[in-house]
FILO-307466 format. One record per residue (C-alpha): x, y, z; residue number from 1. Coordinates in steps of 0.25 Angstrom, whole numbers, plus 5000, padded with zeros to 4 digits. Example, Ala and Ser with C-alpha at 12.3 -4.5 7.8 and 13.67 -1.06 7.14 Angstrom:
2
     x     y     z    i
  5049  4982  5031    1
  5055  4996  5029    2
END
This chain:
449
     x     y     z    i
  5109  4967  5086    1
  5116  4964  5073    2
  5116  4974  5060    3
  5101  4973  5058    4
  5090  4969  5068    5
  5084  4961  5055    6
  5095  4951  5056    7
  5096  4948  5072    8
  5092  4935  5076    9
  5085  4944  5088   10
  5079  4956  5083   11
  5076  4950  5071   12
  5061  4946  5072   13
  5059  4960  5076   14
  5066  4967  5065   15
  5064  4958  5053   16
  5053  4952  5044   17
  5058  4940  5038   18
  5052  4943  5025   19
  5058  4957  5023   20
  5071  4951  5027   21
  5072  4942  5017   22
  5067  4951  5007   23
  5079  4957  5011   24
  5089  4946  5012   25
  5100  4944  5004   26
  5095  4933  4997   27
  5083  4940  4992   28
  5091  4953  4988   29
  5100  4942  4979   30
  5088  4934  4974   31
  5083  4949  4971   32
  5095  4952  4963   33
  5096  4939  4955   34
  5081  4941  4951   35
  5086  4956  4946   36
  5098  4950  4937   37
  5089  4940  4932   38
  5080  4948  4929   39
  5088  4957  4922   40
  5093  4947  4913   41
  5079  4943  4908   42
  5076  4958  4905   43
  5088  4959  4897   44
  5086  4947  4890   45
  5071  4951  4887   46
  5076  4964  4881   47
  5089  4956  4872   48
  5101  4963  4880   49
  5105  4949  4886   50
  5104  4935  4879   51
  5092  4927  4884   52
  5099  4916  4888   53
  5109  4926  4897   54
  5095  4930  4905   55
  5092  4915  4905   56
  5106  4909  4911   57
  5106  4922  4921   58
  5093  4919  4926   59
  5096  4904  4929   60
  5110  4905  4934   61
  5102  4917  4943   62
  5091  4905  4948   63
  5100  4895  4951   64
  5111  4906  4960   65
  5116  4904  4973   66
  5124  4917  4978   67
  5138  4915  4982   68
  5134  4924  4994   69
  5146  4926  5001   70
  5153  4928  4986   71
  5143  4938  4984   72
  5144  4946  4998   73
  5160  4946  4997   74
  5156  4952  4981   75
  5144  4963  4989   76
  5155  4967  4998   77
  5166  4970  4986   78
  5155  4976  4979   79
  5145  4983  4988   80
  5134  4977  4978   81
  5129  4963  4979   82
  5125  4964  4963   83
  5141  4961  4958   84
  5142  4949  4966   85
  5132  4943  4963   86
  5134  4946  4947   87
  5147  4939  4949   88
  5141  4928  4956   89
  5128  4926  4943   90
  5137  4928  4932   91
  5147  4915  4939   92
  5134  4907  4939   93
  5132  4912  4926   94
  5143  4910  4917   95
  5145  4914  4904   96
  5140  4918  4894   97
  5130  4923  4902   98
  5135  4928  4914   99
  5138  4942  4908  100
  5123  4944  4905  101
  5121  4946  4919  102
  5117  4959  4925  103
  5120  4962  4913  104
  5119  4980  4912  105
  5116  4979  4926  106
  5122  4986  4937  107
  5123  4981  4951  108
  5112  4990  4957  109
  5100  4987  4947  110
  5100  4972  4953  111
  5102  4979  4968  112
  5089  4989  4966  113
  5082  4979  4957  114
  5084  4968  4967  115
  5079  4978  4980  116
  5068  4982  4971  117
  5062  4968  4970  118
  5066  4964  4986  119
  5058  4979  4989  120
  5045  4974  4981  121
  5045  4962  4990  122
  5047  4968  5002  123
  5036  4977  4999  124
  5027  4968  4997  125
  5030  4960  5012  126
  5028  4974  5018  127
  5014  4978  5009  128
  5009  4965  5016  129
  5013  4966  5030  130
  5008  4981  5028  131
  4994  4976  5023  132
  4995  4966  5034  133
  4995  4977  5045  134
  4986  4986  5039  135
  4977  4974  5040  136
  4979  4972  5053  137
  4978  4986  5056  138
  4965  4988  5049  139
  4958  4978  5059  140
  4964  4985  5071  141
  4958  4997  5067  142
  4944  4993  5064  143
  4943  4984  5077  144
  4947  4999  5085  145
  4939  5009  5074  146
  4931  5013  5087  147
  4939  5011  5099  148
  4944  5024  5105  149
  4956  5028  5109  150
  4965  5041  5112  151
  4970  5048  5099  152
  4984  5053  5105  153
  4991  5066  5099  154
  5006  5070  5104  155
  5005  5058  5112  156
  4992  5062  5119  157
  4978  5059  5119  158
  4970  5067  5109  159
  4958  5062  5104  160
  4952  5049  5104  161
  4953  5040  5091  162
  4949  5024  5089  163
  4959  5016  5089  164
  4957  5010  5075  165
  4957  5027  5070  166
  4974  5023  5077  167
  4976  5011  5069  168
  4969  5016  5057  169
  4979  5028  5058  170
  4989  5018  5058  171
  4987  5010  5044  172
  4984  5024  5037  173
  4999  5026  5034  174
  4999  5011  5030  175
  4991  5012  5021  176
  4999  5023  5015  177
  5011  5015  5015  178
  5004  5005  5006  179
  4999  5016  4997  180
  5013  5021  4996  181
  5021  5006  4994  182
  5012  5006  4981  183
  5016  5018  4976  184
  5031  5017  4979  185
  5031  5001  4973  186
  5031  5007  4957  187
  5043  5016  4961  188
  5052  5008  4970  189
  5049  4995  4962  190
  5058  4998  4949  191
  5069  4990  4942  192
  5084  4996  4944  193
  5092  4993  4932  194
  5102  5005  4928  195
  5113  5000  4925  196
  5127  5007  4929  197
  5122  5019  4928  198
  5107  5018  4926  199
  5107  5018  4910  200
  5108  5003  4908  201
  5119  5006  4896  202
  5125  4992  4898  203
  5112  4987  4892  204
  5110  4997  4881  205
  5096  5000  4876  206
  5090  4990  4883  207
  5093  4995  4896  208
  5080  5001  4900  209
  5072  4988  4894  210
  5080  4979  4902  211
  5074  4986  4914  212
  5061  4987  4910  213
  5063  4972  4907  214
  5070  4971  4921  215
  5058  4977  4929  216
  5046  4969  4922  217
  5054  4956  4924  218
  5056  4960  4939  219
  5041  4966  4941  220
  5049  4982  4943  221
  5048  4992  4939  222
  5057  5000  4929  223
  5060  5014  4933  224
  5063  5024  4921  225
  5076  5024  4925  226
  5086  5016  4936  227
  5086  5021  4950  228
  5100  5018  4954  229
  5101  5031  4961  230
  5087  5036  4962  231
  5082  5029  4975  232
  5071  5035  4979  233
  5060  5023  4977  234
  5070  5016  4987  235
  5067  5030  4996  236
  5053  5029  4994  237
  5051  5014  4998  238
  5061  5018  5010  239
  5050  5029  5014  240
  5039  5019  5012  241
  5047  5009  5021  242
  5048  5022  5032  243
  5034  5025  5031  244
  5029  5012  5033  245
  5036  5009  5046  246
  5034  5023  5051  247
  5019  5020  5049  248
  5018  5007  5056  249
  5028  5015  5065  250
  5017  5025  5068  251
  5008  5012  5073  252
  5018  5007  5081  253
  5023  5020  5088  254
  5006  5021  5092  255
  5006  5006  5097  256
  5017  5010  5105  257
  5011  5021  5113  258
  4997  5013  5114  259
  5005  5001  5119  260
  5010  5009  5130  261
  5009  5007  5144  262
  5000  5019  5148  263
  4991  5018  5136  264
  4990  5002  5132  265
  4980  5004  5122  266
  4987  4995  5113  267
  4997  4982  5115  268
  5005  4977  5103  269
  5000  4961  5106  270
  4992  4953  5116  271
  5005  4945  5117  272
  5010  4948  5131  273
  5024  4944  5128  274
  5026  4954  5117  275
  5036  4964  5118  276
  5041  4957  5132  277
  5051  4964  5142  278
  5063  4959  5147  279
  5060  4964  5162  280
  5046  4970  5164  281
  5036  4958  5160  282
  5024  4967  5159  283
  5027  4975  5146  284
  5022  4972  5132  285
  5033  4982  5124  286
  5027  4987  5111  287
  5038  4979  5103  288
  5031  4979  5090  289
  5027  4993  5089  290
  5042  4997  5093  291
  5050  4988  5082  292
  5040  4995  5071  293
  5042  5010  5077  294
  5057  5006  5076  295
  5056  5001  5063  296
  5051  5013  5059  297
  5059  5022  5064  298
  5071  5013  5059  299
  5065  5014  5043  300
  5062  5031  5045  301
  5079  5028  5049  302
  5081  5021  5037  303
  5073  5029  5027  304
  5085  5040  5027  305
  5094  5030  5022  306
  5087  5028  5010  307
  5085  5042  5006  308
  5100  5043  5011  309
  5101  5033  4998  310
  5094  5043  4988  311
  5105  5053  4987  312
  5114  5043  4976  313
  5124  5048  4966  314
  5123  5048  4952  315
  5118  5035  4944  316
  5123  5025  4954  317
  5126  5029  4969  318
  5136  5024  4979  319
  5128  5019  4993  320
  5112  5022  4992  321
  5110  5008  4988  322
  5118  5002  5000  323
  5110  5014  5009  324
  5097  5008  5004  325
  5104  4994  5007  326
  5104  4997  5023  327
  5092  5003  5022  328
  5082  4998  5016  329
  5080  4986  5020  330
  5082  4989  5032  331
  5070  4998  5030  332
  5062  4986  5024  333
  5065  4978  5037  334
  5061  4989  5047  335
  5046  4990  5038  336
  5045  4976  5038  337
  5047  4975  5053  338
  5037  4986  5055  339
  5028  4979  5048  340
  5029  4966  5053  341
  5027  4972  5068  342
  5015  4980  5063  343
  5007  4970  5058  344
  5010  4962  5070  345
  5006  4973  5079  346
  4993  4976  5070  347
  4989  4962  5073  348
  4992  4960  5087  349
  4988  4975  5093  350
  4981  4974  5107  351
  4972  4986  5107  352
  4965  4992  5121  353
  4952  4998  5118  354
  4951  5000  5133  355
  4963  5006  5135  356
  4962  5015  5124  357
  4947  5018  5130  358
  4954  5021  5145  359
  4963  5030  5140  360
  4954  5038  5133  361
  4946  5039  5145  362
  4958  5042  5153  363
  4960  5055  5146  364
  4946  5059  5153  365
  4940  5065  5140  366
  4952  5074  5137  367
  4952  5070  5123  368
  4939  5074  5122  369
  4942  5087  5124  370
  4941  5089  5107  371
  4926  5084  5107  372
  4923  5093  5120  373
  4930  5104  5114  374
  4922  5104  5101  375
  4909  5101  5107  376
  4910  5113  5115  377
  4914  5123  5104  378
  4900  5126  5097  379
  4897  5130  5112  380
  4909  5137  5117  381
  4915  5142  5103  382
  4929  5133  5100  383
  4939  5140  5105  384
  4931  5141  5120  385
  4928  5125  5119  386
  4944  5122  5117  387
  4948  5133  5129  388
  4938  5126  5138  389
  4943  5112  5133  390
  4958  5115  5136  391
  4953  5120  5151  392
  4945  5107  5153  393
  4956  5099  5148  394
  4965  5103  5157  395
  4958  5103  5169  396
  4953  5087  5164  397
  4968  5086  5164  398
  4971  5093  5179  399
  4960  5087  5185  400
  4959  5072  5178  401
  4943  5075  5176  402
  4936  5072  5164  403
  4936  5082  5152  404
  4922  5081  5151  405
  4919  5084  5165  406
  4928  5096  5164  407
  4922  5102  5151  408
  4907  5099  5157  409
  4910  5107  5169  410
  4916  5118  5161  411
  4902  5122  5151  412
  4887  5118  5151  413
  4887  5116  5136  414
  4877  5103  5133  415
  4885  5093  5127  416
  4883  5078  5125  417
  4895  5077  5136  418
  4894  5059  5137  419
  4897  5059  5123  420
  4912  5065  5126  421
  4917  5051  5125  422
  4931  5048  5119  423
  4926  5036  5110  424
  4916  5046  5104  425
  4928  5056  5099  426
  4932  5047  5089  427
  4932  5058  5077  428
  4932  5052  5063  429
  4943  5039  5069  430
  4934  5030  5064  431
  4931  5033  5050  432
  4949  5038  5048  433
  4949  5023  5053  434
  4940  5017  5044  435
  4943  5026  5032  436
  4959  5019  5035  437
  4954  5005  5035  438
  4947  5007  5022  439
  4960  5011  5015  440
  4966  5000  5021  441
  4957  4990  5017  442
  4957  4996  5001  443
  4972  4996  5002  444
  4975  4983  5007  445
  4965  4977  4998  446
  4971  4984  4985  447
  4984  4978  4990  448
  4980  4965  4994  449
END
């Protein structure tokens, strides 16, 4: 396997999305930065601090540039920065007089934030839609299964009985959060970085804080009341966001798993007989979706250290969070999109058993209705009574394999409507949770659509 799985010519369909990886190419962080260094000559010409025509040459010496690449690796490894290579590289194109208009008051790491700022918006966005996407998908599975019941498992064990669609529902609530939250972190991780050395932007005089007012509106940022060279915590909070969301569909994923399996088949991840093959027993159908997303998961709850790692930077300008983010982030990006991609694939493909699910609630020979008998008993035994005779009846059900219900109706003479002790009748309010889940979804993906 070679550094990242990202780049291997084998594992790369599993562990890539093509769109986020070219997000997250090198030639989109350099078209980023070009955009940035343009930009930031406009803003200066707008407010007087650079000649017109200085904004003008740079943007179409910028239009027509063709990166001396391996120049410009040799310059990244001298430097550690990409931003002083590439300066060198411009103002050649450039000449004089204008070439020393360029980046003019800049420091190399307001063109780096400025340039993952604007890569982060887009990569946002391709995850909002593939996120919309699933939550689609998952809002017809569940309103398909609002009514068919199946066991409610608690520490791995069958507790209650729920519906199916009560499950899926439980699994677009976080979701939907998650959309609620990329809205309210997008005002504050969306913002313009331009300092300057040392933050003040004293190489540009008053105009400082204009040019980056000027810098943000041409850039559609934000501009934050003062740079953020060393206050990372927007880039923590997106990290917490990427984290949450993967632990979410995680959290699916994990549950597909333990239906899939053998002994409870309530759920395969496809119709397609040759998914998830193995190499020696032909009649297994591995659950290989549902374990690259629980892996990706758990790879970004990993990941998410580093960045808070990356908080703790020294005075105006710090010497390796921005190369921590580097390893990091995007690799966090990566492990989302994955996730992502394999979720709404799965929501869309998902085989469920109905009769499965039915078996094995009858296979627990009314135990989980122990709850509904326990209740019903207590106006007529007192509570505490009702549960002691519950637990007895349960575990002679459990010794002798006999039915719960024919245990409990040898043990009183109470008149109770006994037929009516039927699992799919013991639904609790899983309906209404369910519907009261897909409402939300359809308000909030059609306030985003």
């Amino acid at each position: 396997m070679p550094y990242l799985p990202q780049e291997s010519k084998i594992f790369g369909r599993i562990f890539a999305d093509p769109a986020m990886a070219l997000i997250f190419s090198d030639e989109e962080g350099l078209r980023a930065m070009l955009e940035v260094e343009r930009a930031l000559a406009q803003a200066q010409a707008e407010v007087g601090l650079i000649p017109a025509e200085a904004a003008e040459a740079i943007g179409g010496a910028i239009v027509g540039f063709a990166p001396d690449w391996e120049a410009l690796a040799q310059a990244t490894e001298r430097d550690g920065v990409p931003v002083a290579g590439l300066v060198e590289q411009l103002r050649r194109a450039l000449g004089e007089p204008y070439g020393r208009y360029l980046h003019y008051g800049a420091t190399t790491q307001d063109i780096l934030d400025t340039a993952l700022v604007l890569r982060l918006r887009e990569a946002l966005v391709h995850l909002e839609r593939g996120l919309h996407q699933t939550l689609k998908n998952l809002a017809l599975l569940a309103r398909k299964h609002l009514k068919t019941p199946m066991a409610g498992r608690t520490h791995a064990q069958q507790a209650l009985p729920i519906s199916f669609g009560f499950k899926v529902a439980g699994w677009m609530a976080p979701l939907l959060r998650q959309l609620e939250r990329l809205e309210e972190l997008r005002p504050r991780l969306l913002l313009v970085q331009l300092g300057g050395a040392v933050g003040t932007l004293a190489a540009m005089g008053e105009a400082g804080p204009d040019v980056q007012v000027a810098l943000a509106r041409r850039l559609g940022l934000g501009a934050p009341p003062m740079p953020w060279h060393t206050a990372r915590d927007n880039l923590a909070e997106l990290a917490g966001w990427l984290s949450m969301l993967t632990g979410a569909l995680g959290k699916m994923a994990q549950d597909i798993l333990l239906l899939a399996q053998s002994e409870v088949a309530e759920v395969r991840e496809s119709a397609d007989p040759a998914r998830g093959g193995s190499s020696t027993l032909p009649q297994k159908g591995n659950p290989v979706q549902s374990e690259v997303i629980v892996a990706s998961a758990r790879a970004n709850a990993a990941l998410l250290a580093a960045l808070h790692q990356a908080l703790i930077a020294e005075h105006e300008r710090a010497t390796h969070g921005m190369q921590l983010e580097w390893l990091s982030l995007p690799q966090m990006f990566a492990h989302a999109a994955t996730a992502l991609k394999e979720a709404r694939a799965l929501s869309e493909s998902l085989v469920v058993d109905a009769a499965r699910m039915q078996a094995n609630l009858r296979a627990s020979r009314g135990l989980m209705l122990a709850e509904a008998l326990q209740f019903a008993l207590a106006p007529h035994l007192g509570m505490e009574a009702a549960k002691a005779l519950l637990k007895e009846a349960a575990r002679e059900a459990l010794a002798s394999g006999a039915h719960l219900l024919e245990v409990v109706r040898r043990k009183v003479e109470i008149p109770l409507a006994w037929d009516s002790f039927r699992e799919e009748n013991y639904l609790g309010s899983s309906q209404r949770f369910a519907e009261g889940v897909l409402a939300w979804a359809e308000m909030q993906l059609r306030e985003e659509a």
